[in-house]
C-alpha positions as CSV (number, residue, x, y, z in Angstrom):
1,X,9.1,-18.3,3.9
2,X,7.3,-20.4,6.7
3,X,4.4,-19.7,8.0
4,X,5.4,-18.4,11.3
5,X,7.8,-16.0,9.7
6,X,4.7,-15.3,7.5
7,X,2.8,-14.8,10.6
8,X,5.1,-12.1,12.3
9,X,5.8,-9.9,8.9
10,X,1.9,-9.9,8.8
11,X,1.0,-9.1,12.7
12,X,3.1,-6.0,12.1
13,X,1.5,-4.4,9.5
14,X,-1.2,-2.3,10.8
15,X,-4.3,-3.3,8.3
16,X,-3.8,-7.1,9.6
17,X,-3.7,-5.7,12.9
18,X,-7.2,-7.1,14.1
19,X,-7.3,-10.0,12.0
20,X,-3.9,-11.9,12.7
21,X,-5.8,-14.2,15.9
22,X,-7.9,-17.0,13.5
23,X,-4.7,-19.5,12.2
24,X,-6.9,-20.8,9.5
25,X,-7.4,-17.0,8.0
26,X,-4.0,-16.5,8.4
27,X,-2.9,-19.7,6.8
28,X,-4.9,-19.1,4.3
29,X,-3.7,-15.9,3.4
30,X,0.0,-17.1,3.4
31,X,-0.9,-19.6,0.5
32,X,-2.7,-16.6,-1.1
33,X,-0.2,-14.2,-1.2
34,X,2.8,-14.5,-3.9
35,X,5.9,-13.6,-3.1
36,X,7.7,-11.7,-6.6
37,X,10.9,-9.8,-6.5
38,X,11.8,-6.8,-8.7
39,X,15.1,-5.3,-9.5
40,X,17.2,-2.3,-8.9
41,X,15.0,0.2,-11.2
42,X,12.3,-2.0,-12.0
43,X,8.3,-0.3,-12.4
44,X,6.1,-2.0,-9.7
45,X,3.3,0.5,-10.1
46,X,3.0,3.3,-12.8
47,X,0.5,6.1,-12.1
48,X,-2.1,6.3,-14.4
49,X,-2.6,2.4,-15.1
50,X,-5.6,0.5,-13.7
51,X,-4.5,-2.0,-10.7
52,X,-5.9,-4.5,-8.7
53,X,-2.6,-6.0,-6.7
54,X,-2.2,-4.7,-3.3
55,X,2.3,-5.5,-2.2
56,X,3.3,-6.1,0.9
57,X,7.5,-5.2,0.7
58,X,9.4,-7.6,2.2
59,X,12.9,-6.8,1.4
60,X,14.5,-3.9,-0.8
61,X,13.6,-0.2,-1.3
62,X,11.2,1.6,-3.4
63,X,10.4,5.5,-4.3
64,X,7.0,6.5,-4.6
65,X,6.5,9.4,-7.2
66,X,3.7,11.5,-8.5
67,X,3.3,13.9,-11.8
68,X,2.9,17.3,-11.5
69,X,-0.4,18.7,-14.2
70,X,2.9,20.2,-16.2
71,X,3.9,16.3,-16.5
72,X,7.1,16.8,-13.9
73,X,7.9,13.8,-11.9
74,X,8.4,14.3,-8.1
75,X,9.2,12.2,-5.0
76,X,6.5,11.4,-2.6
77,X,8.7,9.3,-0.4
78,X,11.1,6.7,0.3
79,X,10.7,3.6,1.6
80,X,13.0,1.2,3.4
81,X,11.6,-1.9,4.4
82,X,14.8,-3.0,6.3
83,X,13.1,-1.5,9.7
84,X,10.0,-4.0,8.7
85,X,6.8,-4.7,5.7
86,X,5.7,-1.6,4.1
87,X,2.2,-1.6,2.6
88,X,1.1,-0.3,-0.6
89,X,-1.3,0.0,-3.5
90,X,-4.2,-1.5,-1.0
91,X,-6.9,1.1,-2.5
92,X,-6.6,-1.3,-5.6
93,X,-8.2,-3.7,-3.2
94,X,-11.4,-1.2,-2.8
95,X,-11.8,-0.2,-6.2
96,X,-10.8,-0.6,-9.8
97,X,-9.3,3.0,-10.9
98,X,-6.5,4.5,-11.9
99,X,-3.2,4.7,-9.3
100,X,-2.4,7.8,-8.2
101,X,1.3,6.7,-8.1
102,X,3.9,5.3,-9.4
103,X,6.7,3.0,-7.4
104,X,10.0,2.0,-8.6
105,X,12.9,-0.6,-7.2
106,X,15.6,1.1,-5.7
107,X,17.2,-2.1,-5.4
108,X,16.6,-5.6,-5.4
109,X,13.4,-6.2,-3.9
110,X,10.8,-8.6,-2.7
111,X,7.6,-8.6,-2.3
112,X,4.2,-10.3,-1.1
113,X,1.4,-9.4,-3.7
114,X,-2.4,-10.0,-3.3
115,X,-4.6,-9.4,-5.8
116,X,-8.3,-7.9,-5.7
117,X,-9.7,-11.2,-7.1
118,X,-7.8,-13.1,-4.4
119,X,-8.6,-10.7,-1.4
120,X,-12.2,-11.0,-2.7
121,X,-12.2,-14.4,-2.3
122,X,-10.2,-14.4,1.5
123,X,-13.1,-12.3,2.5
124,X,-16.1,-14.1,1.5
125,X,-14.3,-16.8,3.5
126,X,-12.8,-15.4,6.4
127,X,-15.9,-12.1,7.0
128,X,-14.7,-11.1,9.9
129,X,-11.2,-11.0,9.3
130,X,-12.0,-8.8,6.0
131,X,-14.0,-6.1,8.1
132,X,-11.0,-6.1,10.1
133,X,-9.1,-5.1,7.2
134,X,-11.6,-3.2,5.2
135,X,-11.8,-1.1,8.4
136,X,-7.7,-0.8,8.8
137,X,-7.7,0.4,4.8
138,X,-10.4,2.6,5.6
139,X,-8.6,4.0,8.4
140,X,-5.6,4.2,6.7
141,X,-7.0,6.2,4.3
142,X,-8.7,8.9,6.4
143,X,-5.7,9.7,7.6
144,X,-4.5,10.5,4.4
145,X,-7.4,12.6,3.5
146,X,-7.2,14.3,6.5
147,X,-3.5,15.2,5.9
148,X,-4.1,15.8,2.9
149,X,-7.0,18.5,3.3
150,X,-4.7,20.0,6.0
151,X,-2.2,20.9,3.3
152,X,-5.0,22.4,1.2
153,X,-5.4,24.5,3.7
154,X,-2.2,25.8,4.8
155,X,-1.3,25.5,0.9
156,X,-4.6,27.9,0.1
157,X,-3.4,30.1,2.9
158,X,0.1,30.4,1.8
159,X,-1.1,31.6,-1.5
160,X,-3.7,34.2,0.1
161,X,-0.8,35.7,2.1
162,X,1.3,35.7,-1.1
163,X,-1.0,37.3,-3.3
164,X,-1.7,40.1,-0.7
165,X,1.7,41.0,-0.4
């Protein structure tokens, strides 16, 4: 991949949003990232281990799953990257715990991967281009937890209504 193609996978993704202007950091990060490919099928992520590589999806499909606490696997989503890069597993960027998911090949795919190490390193170098993205994660992420308390709520509410009936 060149680094102009490099450059336009990376402008769309919205953590790089702010931090896609300085060619250096950008040039940078394209010799940083590796690009791997998995197969149909094929374990990128499993819930549960300890991770510390962020993927960038470049080509393929992947399912994102979850267990239930009775150990039942369940679909989270589906994600296409024909309509353009899909991010995931940049918490492992922030911190060093367990992931919360687990993401499998649906079919051939390809990926950019950056590890924690590496992003570490891109940040002591390029600072401002790392708050960028520390902020976009961070963003990113609130979102989430807001969504995510949102269902609490309407799933606490559901279960009120159901009990009283």
């Amino acid at each position: 991949m060149t680094l102009e193609e490099f450059k336009e996978k990376i402008t769309a993704i919205d953590i790089f949003r702010d931090s896609t202007n300085n060619k250096k950091f950008i040039h940078t990060l394209w010799r940083t990232c590796k690009i791997i490919s998995y197969k149909a099928r094929d374990y990128i992520i499993k819930e549960g281990e300890t991770g510390n590589d962020m993927y960038i999806g470049l080509s393929g499909a992947v399912t994102v799953t979850q267990f239930t606490r009775a150990g039942d696997s369940y679909t989270i989503a589906y994600l296409d990257f024909a309509n353009g890069c899909v991010v995931f597993g940049e918490m492992a960027l922030i911190d060093d715990e367990e992931r919360s998911a687990t993401v499998i090949a649906e079919k051939q795919s390809s990926f950019f991967r950056i590890s924690q190490k590496e992003f570490n390193k891109l940040c002591e170098m390029y600072p401002k281009e790392g708050l960028y993205i520390f902020r976009n994660i961070t963003k990113r992420l609130t979102k989430s937890l807001r969504q995510s308390t949102r269902n609490m709520v309407l799933l606490f509410d559901t279960l009120i209504k159901e009990i009283e009936h």
